[in-house]
ROLO-69060 format. One record per residue (C-alpha): x, y, z; residue in three letters. Coordinates in nm, 3 decimals. Layout:
BEGIN
((X Y Z) "Ala")
...
END
This chain:
BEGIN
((-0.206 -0.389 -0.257) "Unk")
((-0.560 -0.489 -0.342) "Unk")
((-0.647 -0.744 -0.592) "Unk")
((-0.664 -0.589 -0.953) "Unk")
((-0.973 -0.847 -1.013) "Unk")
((-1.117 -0.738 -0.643) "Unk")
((-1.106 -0.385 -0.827) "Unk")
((-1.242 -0.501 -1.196) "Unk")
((-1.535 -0.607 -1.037) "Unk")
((-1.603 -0.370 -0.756) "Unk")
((-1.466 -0.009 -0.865) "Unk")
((-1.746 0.191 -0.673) "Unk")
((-1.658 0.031 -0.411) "Unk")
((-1.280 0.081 -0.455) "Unk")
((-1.355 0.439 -0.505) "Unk")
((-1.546 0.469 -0.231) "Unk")
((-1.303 0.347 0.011) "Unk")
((-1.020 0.534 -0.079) "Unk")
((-1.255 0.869 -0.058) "Unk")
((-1.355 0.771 0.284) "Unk")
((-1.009 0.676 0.396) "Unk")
((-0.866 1.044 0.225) "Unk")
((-0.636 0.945 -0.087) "Unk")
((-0.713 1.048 -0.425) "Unk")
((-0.663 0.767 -0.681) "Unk")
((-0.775 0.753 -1.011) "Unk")
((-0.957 0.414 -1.066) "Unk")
((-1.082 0.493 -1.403) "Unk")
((-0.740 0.540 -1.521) "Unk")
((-0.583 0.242 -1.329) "Unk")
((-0.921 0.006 -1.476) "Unk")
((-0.783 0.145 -1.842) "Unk")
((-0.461 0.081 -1.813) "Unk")
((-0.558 -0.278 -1.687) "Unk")
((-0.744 -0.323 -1.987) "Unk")
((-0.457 -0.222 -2.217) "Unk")
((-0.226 -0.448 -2.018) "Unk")
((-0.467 -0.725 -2.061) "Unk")
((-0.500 -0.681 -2.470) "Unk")
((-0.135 -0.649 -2.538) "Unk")
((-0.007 -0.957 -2.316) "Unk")
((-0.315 -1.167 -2.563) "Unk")
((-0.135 -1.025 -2.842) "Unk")
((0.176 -1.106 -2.713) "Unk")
((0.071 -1.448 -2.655) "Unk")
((-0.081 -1.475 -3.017) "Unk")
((0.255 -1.400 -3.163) "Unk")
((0.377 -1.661 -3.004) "Unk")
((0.156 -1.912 -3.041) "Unk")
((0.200 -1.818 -3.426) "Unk")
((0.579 -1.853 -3.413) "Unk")
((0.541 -2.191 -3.229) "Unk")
((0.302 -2.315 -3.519) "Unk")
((0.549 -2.166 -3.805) "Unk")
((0.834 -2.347 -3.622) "Unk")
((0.717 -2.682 -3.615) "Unk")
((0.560 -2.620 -4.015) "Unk")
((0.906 -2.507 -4.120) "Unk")
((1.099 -2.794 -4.201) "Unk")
((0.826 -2.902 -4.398) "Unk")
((0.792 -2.638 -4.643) "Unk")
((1.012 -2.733 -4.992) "Unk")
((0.986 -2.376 -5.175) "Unk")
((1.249 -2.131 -5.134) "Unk")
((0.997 -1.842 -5.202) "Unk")
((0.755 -1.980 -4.975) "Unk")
((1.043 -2.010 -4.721) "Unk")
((1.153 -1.664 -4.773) "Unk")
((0.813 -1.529 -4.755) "Unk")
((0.726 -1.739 -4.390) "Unk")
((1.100 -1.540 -4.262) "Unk")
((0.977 -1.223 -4.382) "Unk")
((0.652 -1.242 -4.177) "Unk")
((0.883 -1.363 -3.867) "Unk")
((1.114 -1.102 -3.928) "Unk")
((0.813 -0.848 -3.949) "Unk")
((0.630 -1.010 -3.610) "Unk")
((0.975 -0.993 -3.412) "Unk")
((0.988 -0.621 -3.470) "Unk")
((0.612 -0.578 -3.388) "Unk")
((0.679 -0.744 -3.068) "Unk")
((0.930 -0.529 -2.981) "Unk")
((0.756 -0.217 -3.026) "Unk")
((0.447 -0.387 -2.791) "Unk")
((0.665 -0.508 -2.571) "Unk")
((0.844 -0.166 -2.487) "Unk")
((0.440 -0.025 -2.465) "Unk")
((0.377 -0.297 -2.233) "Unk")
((0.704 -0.165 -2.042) "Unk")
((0.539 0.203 -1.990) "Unk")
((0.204 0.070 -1.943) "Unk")
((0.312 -0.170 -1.648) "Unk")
((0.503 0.087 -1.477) "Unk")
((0.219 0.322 -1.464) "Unk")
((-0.022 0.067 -1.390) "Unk")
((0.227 -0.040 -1.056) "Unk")
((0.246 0.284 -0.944) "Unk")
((-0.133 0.340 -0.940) "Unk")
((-0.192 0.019 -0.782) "Unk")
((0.065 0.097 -0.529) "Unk")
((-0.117 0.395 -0.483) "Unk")
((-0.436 0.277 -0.383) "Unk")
((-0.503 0.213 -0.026) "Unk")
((-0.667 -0.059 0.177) "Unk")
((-1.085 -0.094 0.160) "Unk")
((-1.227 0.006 0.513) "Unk")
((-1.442 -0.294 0.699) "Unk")
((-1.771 -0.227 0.710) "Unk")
((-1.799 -0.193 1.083) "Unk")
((-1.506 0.100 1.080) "Unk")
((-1.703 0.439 1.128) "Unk")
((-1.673 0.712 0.818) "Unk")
((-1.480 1.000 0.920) "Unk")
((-1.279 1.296 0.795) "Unk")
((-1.017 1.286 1.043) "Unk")
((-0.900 1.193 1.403) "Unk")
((-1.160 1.400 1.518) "Unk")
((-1.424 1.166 1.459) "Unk")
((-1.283 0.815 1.599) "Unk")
((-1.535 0.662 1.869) "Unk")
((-1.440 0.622 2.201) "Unk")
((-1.511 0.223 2.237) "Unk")
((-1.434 0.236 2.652) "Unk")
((-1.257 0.374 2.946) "Unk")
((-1.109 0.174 3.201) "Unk")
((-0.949 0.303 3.550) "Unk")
((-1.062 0.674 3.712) "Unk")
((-0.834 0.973 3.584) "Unk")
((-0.537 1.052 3.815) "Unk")
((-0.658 1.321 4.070) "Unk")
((-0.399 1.457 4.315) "Unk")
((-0.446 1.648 4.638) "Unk")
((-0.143 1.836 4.558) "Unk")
((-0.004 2.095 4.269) "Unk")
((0.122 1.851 4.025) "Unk")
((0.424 1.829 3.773) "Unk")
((0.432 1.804 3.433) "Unk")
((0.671 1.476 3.342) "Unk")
((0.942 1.727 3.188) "Unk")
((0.993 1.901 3.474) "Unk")
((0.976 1.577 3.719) "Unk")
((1.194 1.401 3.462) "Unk")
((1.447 1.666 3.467) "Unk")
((1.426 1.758 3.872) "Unk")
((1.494 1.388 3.909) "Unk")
((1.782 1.381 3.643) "Unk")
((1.572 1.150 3.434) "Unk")
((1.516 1.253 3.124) "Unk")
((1.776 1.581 2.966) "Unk")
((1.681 1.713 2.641) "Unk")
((1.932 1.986 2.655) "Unk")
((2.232 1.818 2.619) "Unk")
((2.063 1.576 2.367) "Unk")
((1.994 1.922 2.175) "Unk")
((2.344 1.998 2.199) "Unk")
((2.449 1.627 2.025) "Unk")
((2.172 1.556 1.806) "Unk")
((1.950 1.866 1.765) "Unk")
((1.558 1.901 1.876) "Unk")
((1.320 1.602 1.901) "Unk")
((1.569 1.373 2.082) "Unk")
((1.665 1.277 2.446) "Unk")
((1.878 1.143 2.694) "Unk")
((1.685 0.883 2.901) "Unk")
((1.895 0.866 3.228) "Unk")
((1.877 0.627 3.560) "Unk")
((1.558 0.509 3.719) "Unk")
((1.392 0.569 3.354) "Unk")
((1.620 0.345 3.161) "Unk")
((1.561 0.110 3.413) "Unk")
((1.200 0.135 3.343) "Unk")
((1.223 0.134 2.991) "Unk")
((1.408 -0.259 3.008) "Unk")
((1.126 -0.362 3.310) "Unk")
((0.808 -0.251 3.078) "Unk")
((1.054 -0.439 2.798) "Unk")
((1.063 -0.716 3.014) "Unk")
((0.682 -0.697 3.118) "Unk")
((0.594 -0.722 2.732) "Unk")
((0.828 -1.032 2.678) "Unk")
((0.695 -1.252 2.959) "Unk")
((0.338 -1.184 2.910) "Unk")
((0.303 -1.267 2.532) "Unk")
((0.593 -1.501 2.533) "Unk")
((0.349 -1.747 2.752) "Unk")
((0.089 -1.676 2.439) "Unk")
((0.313 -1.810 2.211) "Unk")
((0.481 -1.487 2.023) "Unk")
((0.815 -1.557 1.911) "Unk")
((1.042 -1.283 2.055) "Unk")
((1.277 -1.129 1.782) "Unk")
((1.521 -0.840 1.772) "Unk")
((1.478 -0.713 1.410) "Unk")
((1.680 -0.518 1.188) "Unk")
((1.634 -0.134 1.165) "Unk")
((1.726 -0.109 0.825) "Unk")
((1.465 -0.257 0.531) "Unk")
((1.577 -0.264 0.112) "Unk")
((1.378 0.024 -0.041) "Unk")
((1.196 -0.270 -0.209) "Unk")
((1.045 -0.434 0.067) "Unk")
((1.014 -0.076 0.255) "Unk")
((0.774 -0.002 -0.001) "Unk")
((0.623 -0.363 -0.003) "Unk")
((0.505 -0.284 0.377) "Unk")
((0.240 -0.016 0.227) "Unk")
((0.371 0.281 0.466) "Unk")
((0.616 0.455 0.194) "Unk")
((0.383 0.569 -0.093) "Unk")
((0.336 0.920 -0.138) "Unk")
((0.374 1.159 0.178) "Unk")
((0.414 0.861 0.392) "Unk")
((0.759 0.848 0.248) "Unk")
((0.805 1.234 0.419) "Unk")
((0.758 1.087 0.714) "Unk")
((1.088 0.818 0.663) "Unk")
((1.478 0.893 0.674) "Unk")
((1.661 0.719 0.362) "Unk")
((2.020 0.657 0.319) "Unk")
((2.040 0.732 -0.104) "Unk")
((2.387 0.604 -0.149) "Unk")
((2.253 0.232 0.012) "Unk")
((1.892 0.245 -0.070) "Unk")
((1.754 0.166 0.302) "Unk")
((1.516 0.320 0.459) "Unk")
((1.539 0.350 0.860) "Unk")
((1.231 0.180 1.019) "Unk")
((0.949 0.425 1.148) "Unk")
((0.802 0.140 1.321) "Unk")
((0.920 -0.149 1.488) "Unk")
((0.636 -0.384 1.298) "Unk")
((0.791 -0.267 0.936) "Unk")
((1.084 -0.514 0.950) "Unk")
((0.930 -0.791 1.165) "Unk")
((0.624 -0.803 0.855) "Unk")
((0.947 -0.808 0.587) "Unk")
((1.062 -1.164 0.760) "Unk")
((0.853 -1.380 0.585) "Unk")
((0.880 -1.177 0.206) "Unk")
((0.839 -1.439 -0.080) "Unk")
((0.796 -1.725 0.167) "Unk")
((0.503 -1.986 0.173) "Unk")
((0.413 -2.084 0.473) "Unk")
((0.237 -2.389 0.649) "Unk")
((-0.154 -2.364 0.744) "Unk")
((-0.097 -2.597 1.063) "Unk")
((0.167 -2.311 1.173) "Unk")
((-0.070 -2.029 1.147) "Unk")
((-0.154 -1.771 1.303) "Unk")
((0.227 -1.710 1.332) "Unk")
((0.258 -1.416 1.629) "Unk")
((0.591 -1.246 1.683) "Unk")
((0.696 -0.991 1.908) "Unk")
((0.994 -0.766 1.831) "Unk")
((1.206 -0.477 2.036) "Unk")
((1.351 -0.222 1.813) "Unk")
((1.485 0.152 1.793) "Unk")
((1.256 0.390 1.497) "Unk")
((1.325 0.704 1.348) "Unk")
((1.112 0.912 1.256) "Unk")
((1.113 1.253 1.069) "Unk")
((0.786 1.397 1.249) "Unk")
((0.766 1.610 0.872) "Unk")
((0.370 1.686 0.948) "Unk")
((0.435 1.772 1.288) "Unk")
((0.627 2.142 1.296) "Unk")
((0.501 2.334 1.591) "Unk")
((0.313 2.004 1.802) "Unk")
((0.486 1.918 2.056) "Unk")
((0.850 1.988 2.016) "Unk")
((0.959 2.008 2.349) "Unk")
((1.017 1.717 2.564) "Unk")
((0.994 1.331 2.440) "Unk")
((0.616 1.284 2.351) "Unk")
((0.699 1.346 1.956) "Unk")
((1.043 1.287 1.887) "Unk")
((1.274 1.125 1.571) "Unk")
((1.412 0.842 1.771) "Unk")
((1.221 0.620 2.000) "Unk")
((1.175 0.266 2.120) "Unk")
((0.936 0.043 2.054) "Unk")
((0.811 -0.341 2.175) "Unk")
((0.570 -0.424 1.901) "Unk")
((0.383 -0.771 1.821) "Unk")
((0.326 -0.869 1.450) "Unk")
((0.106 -1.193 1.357) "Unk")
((0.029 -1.358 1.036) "Unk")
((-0.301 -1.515 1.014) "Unk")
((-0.594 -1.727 0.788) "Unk")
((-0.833 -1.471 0.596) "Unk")
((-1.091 -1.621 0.791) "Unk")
((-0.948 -1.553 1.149) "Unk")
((-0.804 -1.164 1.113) "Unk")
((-1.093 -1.026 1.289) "Unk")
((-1.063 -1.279 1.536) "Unk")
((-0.682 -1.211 1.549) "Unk")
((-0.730 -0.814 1.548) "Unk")
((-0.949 -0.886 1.864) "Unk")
((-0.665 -1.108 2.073) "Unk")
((-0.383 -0.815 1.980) "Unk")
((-0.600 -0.507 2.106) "Unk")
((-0.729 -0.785 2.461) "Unk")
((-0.315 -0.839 2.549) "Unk")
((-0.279 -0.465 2.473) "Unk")
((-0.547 -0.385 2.780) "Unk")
((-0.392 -0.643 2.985) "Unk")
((-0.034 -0.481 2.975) "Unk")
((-0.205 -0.182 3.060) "Unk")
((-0.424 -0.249 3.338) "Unk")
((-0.103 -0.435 3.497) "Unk")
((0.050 -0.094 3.479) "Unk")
((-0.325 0.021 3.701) "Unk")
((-0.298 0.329 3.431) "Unk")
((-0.638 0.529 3.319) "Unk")
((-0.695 0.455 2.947) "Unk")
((-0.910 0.435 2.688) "Unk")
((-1.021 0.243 2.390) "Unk")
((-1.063 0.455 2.061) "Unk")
((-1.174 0.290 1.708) "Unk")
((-1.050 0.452 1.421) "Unk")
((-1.259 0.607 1.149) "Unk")
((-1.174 0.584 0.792) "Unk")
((-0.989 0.921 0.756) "Unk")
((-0.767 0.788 1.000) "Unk")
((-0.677 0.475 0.914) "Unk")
((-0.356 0.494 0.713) "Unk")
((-0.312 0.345 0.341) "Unk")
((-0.280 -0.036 0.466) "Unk")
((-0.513 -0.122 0.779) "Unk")
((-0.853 -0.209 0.652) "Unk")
((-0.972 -0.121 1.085) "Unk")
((-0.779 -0.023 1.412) "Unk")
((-0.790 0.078 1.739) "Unk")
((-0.577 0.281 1.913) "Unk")
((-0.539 0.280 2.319) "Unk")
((-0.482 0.659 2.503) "Unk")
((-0.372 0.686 2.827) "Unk")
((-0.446 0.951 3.043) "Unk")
((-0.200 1.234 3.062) "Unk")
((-0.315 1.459 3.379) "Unk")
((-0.069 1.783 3.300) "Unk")
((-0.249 1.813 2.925) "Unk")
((-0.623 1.700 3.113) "Unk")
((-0.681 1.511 2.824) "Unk")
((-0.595 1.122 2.682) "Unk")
((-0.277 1.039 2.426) "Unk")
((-0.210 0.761 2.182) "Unk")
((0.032 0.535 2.329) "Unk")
((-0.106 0.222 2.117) "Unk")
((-0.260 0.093 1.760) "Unk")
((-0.357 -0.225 1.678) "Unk")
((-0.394 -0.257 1.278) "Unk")
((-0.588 -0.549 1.046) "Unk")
((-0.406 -0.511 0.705) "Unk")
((-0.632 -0.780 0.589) "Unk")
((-0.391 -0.926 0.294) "Unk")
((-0.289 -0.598 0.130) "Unk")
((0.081 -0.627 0.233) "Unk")
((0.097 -1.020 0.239) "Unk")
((-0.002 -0.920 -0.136) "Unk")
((0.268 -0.674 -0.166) "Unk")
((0.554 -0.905 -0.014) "Unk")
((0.399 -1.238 -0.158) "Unk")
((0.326 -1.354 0.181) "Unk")
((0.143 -1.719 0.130) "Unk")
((0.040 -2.019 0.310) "Unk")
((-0.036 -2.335 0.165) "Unk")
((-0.411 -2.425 0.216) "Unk")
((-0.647 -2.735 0.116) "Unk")
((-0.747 -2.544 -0.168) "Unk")
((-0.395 -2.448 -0.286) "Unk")
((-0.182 -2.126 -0.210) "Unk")
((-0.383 -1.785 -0.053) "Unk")
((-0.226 -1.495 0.058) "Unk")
((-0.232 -1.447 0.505) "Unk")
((-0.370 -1.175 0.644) "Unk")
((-0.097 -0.955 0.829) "Unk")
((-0.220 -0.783 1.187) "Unk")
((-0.007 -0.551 1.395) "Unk")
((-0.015 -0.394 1.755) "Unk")
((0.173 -0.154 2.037) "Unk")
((0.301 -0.385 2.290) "Unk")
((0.463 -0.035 2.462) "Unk")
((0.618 0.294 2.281) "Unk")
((0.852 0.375 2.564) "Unk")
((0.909 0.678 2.537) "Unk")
((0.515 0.761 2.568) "Unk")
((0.471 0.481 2.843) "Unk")
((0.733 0.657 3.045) "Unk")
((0.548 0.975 3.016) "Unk")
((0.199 0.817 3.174) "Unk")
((0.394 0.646 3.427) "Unk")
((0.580 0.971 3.543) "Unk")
((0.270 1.179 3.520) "Unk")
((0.004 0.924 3.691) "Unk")
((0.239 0.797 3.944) "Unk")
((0.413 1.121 4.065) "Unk")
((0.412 1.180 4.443) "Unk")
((0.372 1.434 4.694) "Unk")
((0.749 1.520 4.761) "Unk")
((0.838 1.485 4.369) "Unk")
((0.914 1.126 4.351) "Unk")
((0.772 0.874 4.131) "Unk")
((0.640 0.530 4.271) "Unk")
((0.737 0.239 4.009) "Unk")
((0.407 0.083 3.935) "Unk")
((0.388 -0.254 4.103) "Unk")
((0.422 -0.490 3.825) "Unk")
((0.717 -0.327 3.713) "Unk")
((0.932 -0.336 4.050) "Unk")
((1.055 -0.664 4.035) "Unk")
((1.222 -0.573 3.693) "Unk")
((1.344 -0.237 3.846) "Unk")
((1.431 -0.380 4.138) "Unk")
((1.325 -0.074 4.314) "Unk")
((0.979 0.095 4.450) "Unk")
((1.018 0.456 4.401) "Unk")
((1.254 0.662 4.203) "Unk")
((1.362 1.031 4.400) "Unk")
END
């Protein structure tokens, strides 16, 4: 969340940034209920400071009537501060679920848009796949080559899920293994996270308010949410925790199953494994100084172009513009690589600055020469596998229906070419 004193002093701003980003949040009445908040805790704190005073006068006093009088009053301020407390009780839990509500203020530099139609295309790197033959989509080279079979996945789990089968699995543990090596040697600490987070700390991460939560699958009878992304539970590791400065940034990277219930998605496509409920995910998660996120956000999005340049894939850098930013990241990029059946590029990576607004929601701190600060909290795609198989398959289909295993990959697959 932001900082309610960040807000007191800058509500245009505020307001501003949650219009550009697409969420409708009423400041005026969260700024009211703030000052409500405000006057009742000082009146709570006058009562006390009036009880202390009578308690230490007390013993002191010799007349009965004056005594009886003084208990009176007490008697009178205890039920006073009863009734405020129980209005501070309703005021605070409106007041947390408007600041909850409020999303992250854009950077300056992130371009104002409506939508996802009006990111900027930052660069392209490699030449678009041409072939000198009729080319395959990667459904129907997955299934000639008994790779991928959503039919019998249909048949066990219903639509939106897969079977990943032979030379793909085998894939899926070498681009794994790829990831791993490469930002092992720059010091992320690898990490197999849970896939189930406490509602609390679900909601701490800033992707369950509102119609974000549509997008989640929640177990009611336990109160845990399933992660929808692999970064979710690796940002929950350090709740309530105060960390060192000298040990900062902190970079992990974590391999994890997500689920996800694609709710805005009805009629996009549901066929195949692009968009699907269950999926795999190497992600990297670092916690940073205020002072170096933009620095940080930089060094994520650079080792998210080398692991795909390795792969000798077509892509493309995209910034995102405000109406596509999401309720925590403050800027991001995403990365597209080039899918030749649809003639067009798809997301297969995000890099987000969250800036402290879920280091604020977790009480994520690290003890500074000036005392305790909240870190800023930075996330990016190492690979989505299921969407990195999809470019591979696609870009590196042959002639006679075979796929050749990109070169960095082979000595993980132990194989060249799969068909």
């Amino acid at each position: 969340m932001l900082d309610i004193k960040f807000i007191r002093e800058n509500p245009d701003i505020v307001k501003q940034g949650a219009k550009n980003k697409g969420y409708d949040v009423d400041i005026d009445r969260l700024l009211e209920l703030d000052k409500r908040r405000r006057e009742i805790l000082q009146a709570l704190e006058d009562m006390r400071a009036k009880k202390n005073k009578v308690s230490k006068e007390f013993p002191q006093i010799r007349g009965e009537e004056e005594k009886n009088k003084i208990l009176l009053e007490m008697k009178e301020l205890d039920a006073n501060s009863d009734r405020i407390w129980k209005t501070l009780k309703e005021i605070d839990q409106e007041f947390n679920d408007l600041m909850l509500q409020v999303p992250n203020i854009p950077q300056e530099d992130v371009p104002v848009g409506k939508d996802d139609s009006e990111n900027k295309v930052v660069e392209e790197i490699g030449e678009k796949t041409k072939f000198d033959f009729k080319f395959n989509d990667y459904l129907s080279l997955g299934e000639n080559l008994d790779l991928i079979d959503i039919k019998r996945a249909a048949k066990v789990a219903g639509t939106r899920f897969g079977y990943l089968k032979g030379g793909a699995v085998l894939m899926e543990f070498a681009l794994i293994n790829l990831a791993f090596e490469n930002l092992i040697k720059e010091k992320f600490i690898p990490v197999l996270p849970p896939v189930l987070l406490k509602e609390g700390l679900a909601r701490g991460t800033g992707y369950f308010e509102s119609t974000d939560r549509e997008e989640a699958y929640f177990i009611p009878e336990d109160k845990f949410y399933l992660v929808g992304t692999s970064e979710q539970s690796l940002l929950a590791l350090h709740a309530g925790e105060i960390l060192e400065e000298k040990d900062l940034p902190r970079r992990y990277v974590g391999f994890s199953t997500c689920f996800r219930r694609e709710a805005g998605a009805y009629g996009k496509d549901t066929k195949g494994i692009l968009r699907v409920h269950q999926f795999d995910k190497v992600e990297m998660v670092s916690f940073c100084k205020p002072e170096d996120s933009q620095k940080e956000h930089q060094i994520l999005l650079e080792m998210e172009k080398r692991l795909m340049k390795s792969l000798e894939l077509p892509f493309r850098v995209v910034k995102i513009c405000t109406g596509d930013l999401g309720r925590p990241a403050a800027a991001k990029y995403d990365i597209e690589a080039w899918i030749p059946s649809e003639n067009k590029y798809r997301e297969t990576h995000s890099t987000s600055n969250c800036t402290d607004f879920q280091a604020r929601r977790l009480n994520i701190r690290y003890r500074s020469g000036d005392g305790l600060e909240f870190v800023h909290t930075l996330n990016g795609t190492a690979f989505a596998i299921g969407r990195m198989l999809i470019a591979i398959i696609e870009n590196c289909q042959q002639k006679d229906g075979a796929i050749e295993v990109p070169k960095v990959l082979q000595k993980y697959t132990g194989f060249k070419k799969i068909g």
